[in-house]
N, C-alpha and C positions, 0 to 999 in steps of 0.2 A: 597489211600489218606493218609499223613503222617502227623499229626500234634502235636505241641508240648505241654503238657498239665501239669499243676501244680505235684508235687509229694506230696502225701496225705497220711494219712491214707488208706484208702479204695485202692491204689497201690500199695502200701508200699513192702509188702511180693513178689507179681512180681516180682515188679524191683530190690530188691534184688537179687533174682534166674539171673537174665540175667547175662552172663557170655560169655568170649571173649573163640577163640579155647584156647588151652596149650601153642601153638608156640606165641599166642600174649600177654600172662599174665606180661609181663615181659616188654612189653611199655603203655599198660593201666588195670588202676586202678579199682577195682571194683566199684559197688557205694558205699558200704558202709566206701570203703577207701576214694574215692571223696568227700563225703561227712564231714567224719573227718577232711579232709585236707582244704575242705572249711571253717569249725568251726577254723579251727588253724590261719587261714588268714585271720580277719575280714575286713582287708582292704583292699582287693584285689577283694570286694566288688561280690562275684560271684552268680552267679543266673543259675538256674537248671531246668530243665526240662526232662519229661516222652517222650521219641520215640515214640509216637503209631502209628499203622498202622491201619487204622480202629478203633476198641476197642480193639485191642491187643499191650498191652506195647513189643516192641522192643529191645526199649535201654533208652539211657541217655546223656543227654548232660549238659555241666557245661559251662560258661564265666564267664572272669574278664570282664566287666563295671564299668567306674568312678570310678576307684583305689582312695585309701585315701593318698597313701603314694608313693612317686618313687621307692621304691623297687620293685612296682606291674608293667608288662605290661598294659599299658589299653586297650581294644578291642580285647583279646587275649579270642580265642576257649581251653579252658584249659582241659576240657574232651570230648571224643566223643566213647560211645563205643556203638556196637549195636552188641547183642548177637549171639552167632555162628551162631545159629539156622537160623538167618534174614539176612547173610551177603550176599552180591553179588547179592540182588536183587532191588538194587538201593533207599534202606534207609538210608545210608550213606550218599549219594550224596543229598538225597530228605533232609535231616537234615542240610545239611551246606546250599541248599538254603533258607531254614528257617532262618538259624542263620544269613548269608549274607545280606537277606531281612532286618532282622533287622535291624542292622549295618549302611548298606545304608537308611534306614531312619531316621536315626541321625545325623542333621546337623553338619558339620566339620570333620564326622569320615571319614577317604580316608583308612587305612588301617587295615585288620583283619590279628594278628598273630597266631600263634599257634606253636606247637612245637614235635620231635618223636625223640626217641630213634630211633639205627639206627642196623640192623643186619637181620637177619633171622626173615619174621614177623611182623617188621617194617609200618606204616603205610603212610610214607613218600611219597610211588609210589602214591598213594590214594589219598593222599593231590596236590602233582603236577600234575594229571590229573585231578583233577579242577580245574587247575590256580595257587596256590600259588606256589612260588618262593623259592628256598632258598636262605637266606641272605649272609651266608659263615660266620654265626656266631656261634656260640656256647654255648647253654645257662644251665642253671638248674645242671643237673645229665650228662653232654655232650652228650644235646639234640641237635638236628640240629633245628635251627629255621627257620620259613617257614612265608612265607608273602602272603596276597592277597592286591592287588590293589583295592580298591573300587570302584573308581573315576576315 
């Protein structure tokens, strides 16, 4: 059972420790960098959550909702890393239906973006074997941007 739970005090030190292998440090962020980057972007309005599996934290997940400003994508999965230790056992996939469920209950929203770095590692295959798309744009740090249809 995967559910998504506040990040508090009393998880704090966890979810720091989670950590992606070596070969993927280099297209996601830690939390503690996620987290800076969300303080740097207040309008890009992003909201966070604890991976848990059970009672054990996992990973971590970050979105833009209701940007303030057009600089921001809105509806955009901006982080998702779930620790080496937990990967390929279908908490990845159990996180984006969480994050999706969301989304789709929010009237008007049709599409969730998000975005990867592309090489060795990459997370891209991950994200198109759920569904999302790439756009053939290019965004951020010359991320490939990837779309899901909601609707």
């Amino acid at each position: 059972m995967v559910s998504l739970r506040p990040l508090s005090e009393s998880n704090r030190q966890a979810v720091d420790a989670l950590r992606v292998s070596p070969s993927q440090e280099r297209f996601v962020s830690s939390v503690a960098e996620s987290l800076r980057e969300a303080a740097e972007h207040p309008d890009a309005h992003a909201m966070y959550w604890v991976v848990h599996a059970e009672e054990t934290p996992v990973g971590f997940v970050m979105i833009a909702d209701e940007v303030a400003s057009p600089d921001y994508m809105p509806h955009y999965l901006w982080k998702l890393l779930i620790d080496e230790r937990y990967q390929r056992q279908g908490f990845g996939t159990a996180t984006l239906d969480l994050i999706v469920e969301y989304f789709r209950g929010r009237p008007g929203v049709e599409v969730l973006s998000t975005s990867a770095g592309q090489g060795d590692g990459s997370p891209i295959a991950f994200y198109e074997r759920y569904g999302f798309e790439r756009t053939g744009d290019l965004c951020f740090d010359d991320e490939v941007l990837l779309e899901l249809k909601l609707r």
